[in-house]
C-alpha positions as CSV (number, residue, x, y, z in Angstrom):
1,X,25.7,5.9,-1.8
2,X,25.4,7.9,1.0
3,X,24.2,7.4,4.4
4,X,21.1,9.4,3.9
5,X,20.0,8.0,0.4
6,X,20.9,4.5,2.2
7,X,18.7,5.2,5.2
8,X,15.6,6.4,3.1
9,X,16.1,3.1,0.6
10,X,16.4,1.1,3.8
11,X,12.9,2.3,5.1
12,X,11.7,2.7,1.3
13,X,12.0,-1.0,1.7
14,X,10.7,-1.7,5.0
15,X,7.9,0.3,4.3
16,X,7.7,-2.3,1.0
17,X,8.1,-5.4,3.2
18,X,5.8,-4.6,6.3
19,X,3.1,-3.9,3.4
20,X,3.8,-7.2,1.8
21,X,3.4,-9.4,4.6
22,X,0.2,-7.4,5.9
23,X,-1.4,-8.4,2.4
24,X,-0.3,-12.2,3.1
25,X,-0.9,-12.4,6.4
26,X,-4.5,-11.0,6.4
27,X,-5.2,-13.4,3.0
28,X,-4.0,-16.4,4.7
29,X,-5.8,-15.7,8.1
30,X,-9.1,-14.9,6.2
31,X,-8.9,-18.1,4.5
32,X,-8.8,-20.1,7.5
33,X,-11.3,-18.1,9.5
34,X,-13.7,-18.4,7.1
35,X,-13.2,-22.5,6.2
36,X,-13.0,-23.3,10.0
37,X,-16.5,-21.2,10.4
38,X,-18.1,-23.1,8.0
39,X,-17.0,-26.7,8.8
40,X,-18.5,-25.6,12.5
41,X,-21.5,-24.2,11.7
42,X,-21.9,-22.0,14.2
43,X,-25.1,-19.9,15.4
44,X,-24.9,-16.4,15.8
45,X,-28.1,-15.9,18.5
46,X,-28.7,-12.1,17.8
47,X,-29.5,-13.5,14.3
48,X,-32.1,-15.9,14.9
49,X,-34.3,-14.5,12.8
50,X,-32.0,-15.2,9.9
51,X,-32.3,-19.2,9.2
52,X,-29.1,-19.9,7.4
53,X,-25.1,-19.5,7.1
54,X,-24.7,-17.9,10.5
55,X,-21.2,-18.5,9.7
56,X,-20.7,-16.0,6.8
57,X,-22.3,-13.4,9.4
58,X,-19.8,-14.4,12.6
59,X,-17.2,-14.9,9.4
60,X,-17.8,-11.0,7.9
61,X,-17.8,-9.7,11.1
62,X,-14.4,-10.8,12.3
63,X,-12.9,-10.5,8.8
64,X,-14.5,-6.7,8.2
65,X,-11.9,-6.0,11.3
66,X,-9.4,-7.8,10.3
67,X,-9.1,-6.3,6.6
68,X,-10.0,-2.7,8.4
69,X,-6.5,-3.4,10.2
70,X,-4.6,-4.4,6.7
71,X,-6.6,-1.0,5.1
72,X,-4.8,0.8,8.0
73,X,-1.4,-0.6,7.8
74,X,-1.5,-0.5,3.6
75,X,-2.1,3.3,4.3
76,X,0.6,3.9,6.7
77,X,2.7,1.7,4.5
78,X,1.7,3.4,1.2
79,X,2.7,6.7,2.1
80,X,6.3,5.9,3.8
81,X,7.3,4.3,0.4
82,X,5.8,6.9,-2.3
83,X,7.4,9.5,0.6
84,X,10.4,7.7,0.3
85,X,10.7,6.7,-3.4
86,X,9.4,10.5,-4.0
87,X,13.2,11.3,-2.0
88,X,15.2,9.1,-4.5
89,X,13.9,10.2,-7.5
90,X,14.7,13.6,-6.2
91,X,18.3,13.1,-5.7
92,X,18.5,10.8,-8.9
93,X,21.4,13.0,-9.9
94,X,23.0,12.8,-6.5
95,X,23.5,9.0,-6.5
96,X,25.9,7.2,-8.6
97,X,25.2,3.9,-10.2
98,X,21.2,4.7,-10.7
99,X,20.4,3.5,-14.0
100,X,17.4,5.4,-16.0
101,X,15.6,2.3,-16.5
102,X,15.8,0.9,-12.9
103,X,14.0,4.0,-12.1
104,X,11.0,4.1,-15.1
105,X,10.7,0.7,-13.8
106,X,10.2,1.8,-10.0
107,X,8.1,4.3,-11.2
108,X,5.6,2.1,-13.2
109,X,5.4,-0.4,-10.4
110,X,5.1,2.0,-7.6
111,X,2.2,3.9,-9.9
112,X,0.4,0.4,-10.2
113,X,0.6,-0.6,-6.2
114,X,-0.4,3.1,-5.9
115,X,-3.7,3.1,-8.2
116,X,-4.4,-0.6,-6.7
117,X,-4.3,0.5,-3.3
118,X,-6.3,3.8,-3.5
119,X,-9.2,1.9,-5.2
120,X,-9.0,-0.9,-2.5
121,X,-9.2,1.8,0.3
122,X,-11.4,5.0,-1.0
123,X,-14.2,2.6,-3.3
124,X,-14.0,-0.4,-2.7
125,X,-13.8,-1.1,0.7
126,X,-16.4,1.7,1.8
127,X,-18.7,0.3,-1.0
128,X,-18.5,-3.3,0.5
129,X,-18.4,-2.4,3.8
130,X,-21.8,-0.3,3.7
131,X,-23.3,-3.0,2.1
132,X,-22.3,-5.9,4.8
133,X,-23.6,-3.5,7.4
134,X,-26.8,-3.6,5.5
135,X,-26.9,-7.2,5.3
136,X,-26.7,-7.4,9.1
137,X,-28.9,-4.8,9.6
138,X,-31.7,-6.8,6.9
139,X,-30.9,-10.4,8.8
140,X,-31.0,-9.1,12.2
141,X,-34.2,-7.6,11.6
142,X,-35.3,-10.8,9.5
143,X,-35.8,-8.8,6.7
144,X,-34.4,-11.9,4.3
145,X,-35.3,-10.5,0.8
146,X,-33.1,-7.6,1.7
147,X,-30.7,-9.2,3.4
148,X,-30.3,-11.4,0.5
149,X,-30.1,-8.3,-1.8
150,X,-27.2,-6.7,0.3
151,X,-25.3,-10.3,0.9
152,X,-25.5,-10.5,-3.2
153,X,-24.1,-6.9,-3.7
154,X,-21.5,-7.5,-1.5
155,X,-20.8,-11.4,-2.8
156,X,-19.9,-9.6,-6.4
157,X,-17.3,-6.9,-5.0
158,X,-15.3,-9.6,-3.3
159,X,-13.8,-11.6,-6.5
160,X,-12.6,-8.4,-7.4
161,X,-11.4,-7.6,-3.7
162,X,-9.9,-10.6,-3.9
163,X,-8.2,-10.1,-7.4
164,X,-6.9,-6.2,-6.1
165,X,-5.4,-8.1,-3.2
166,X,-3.5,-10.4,-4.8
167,X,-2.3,-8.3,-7.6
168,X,-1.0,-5.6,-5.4
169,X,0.7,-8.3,-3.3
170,X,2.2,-9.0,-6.3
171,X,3.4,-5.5,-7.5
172,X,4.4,-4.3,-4.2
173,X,6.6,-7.6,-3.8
174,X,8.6,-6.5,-7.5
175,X,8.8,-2.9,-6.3
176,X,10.8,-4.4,-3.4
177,X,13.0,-6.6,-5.6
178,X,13.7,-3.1,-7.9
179,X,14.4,-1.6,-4.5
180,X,16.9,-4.4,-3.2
181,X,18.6,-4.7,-6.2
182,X,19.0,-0.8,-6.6
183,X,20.6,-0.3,-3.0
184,X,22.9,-3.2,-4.1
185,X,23.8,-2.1,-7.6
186,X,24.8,1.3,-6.0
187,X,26.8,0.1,-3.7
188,X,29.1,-2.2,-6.0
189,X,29.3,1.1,-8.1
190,X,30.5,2.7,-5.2
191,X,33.1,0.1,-4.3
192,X,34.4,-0.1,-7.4
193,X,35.3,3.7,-7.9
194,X,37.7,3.7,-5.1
195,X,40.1,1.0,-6.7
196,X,39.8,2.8,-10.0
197,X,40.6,5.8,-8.8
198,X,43.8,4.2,-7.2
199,X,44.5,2.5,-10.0
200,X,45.3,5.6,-12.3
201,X,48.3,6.8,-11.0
202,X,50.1,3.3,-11.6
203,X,48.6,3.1,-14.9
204,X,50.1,6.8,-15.7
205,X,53.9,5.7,-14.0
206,X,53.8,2.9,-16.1
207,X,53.4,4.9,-19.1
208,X,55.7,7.2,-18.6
């Protein structure tokens, strides 16, 4: 392989990696945040008029900033690797040892992450973030029947947040084994070439 079709699988699977550990970094943090807020208790006092679980609204406010910083990054990181993986399927042609399958494979994977992550940025995330801001809005205002009607919106969207999480954690971790083991499989290709290349002309003085 080349140094150029090297350099853009190298940052095909940065991109790949960076994305991963945003997704298990942000899980892992939200998971703690929200057990230690509850095993405190805490009282949020511009929500007085709201009598219980201050600690999902203190919780949902932190989180809603911490997963807008994981939507950011899975954007960024979402477009450097279908930019890059765009850029090797281009030169498929160009790059020895690049097996037809290995790329269908990419391609399926990269198409899940892909439809997993748009639907995580532009539905579901606006969706439940419009209605947590009504929830605050309803409990700050003491408005509980509403409140309650918002917090039980947004409480159905999150198993499936939570599901579209993990599963694209998931898929974007294979697309980076596919990647890995691409970048390697080319470069044993490539190494092998040279010695059979030098190997002919013996072969042909022996024969004769």
């Amino acid at each position: 392989m080349s140094k150029a079709p090297r350099i853009t699988e190298l940052l095909h699977l940065f991109a790949l990696s960076l994305w991963f550990g945003c997704l298990a970094m942000t899980s892992a943090a939200a998971a703690v945040l929200f057990s230690t807020l509850k095993e405190l208790d805490p009282v949020a006092p511009g929500f007085m008029k709201y009598p219980q679980d201050h600690w999902v609204i203190i919780g949902g406010s932190v989180g809603a900033r911490l997963f807008g910083v994981c939507d950011t990054v899975q954007l960024f990181c979402a477009g450097i690797a279908l930019a890059t993986f765009g850029i090797t399927l281009a030169r498929t042609q160009k790059i020895p040892g690049v097996k037809p399958w290995g790329l269908l494979a990419r391609s399926v994977i990269m198409s899940i992450a892909m439809g997993l992550v748009s639907y995580q940025l532009f539905i579901l995330a606006p969706r439940m973030n419009a209605e947590l801001v009504q929830f605050w809005s309803a409990a700050q205002a003491g408005d509980f029947e509403i409140a309650q009607s918002h917090r039980a919106m947004f409480d159905k969207d999150h198993p499936i947040a939570s599901t579209v999480m993990g599963v694209t954690a998931v898929t974007v971790l294979i697309a980076w084994f596919f990647g890995a083991f691409a970048l390697s499989s080319t470069g044993r290709s490539e190494s092998i070439a040279p010695q059979k290349q030098l190997q002919d002309p013996e072969l042909l003085g022996k024969a004769r």
